[in-house]
C-alpha positions in Angstrom: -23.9 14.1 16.6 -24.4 11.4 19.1 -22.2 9.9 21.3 -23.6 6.6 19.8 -22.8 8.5 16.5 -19.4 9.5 17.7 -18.4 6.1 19.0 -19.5 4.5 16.3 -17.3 6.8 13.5 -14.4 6.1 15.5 -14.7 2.7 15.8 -15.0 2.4 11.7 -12.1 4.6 10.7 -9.9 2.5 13.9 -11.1 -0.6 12.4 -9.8 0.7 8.7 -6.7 2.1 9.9 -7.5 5.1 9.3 -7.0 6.6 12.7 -5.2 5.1 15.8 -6.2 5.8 19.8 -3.4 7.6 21.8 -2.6 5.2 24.9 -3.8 6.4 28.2 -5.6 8.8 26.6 -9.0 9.5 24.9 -7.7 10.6 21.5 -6.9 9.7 18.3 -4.6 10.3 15.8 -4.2 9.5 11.8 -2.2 6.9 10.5 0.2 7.3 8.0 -2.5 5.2 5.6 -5.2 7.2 7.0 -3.3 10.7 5.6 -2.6 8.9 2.6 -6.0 7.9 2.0 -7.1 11.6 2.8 -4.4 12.9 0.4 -6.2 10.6 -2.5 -9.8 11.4 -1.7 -8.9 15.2 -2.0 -6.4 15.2 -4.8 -9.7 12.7 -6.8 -12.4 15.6 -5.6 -9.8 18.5 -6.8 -9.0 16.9 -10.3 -11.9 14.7 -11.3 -14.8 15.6 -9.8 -15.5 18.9 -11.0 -14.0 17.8 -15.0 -16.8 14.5 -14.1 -19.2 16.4 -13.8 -19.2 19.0 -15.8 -18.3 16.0 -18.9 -21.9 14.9 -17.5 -23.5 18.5 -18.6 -21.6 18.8 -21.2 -24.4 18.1 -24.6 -21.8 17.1 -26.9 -21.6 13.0 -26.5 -18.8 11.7 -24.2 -17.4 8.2 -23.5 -18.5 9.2 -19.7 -21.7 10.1 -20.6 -22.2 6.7 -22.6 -21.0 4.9 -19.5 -23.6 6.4 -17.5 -26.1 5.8 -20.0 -24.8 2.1 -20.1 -25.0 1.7 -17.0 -28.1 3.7 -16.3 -30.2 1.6 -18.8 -28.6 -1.9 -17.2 -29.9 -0.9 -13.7 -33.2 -0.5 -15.3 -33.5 -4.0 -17.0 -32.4 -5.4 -14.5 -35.0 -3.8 -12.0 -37.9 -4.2 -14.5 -36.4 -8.2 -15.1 -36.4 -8.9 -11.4 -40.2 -7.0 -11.2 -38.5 -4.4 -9.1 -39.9 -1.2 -8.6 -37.3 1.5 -10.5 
């Protein structure tokens, strides 16, 4: 990683809240929504994802599965509407 990159990350999650700089310093620490949002995006990968995905694999029709189909065959009229390639 750059320090472009770096900067660049930082500035992103500071500008979210995320993360705030130390004064006098050149660190950073998380906010209290930053650890909250982090506490979210794990407890969403730990419980959903996996049962997500394996729904997805799963050949017995699911109401997940007919979203994605849903939205799967939307994308695709509106790409071949709009003369897009898919």
């Amino acid at each position: 990683m750059t320090t472009g990159q770096m900067s660049y990350d930082l500035r992103r999650l500071r500008h979210h809240g995320l993360i705030e700089r130390i004064p006098h310093s050149h660190r950073y620490q998380v906010t209290d929504t930053g650890l909250s949002t982090a506490m979210f995006i794990s407890a969403v990968h730990d419980r959903l994802l996996p049962t997500g995905l394996a729904d997805l694999q799963n050949p017995v029709p699911t109401r997940l599965r007919a979203a994605t189909h849903a939205y799967q065959t939307a994308i695709d009229d509106l790409t071949h509407t709009k003369g897009l390639a898919a």
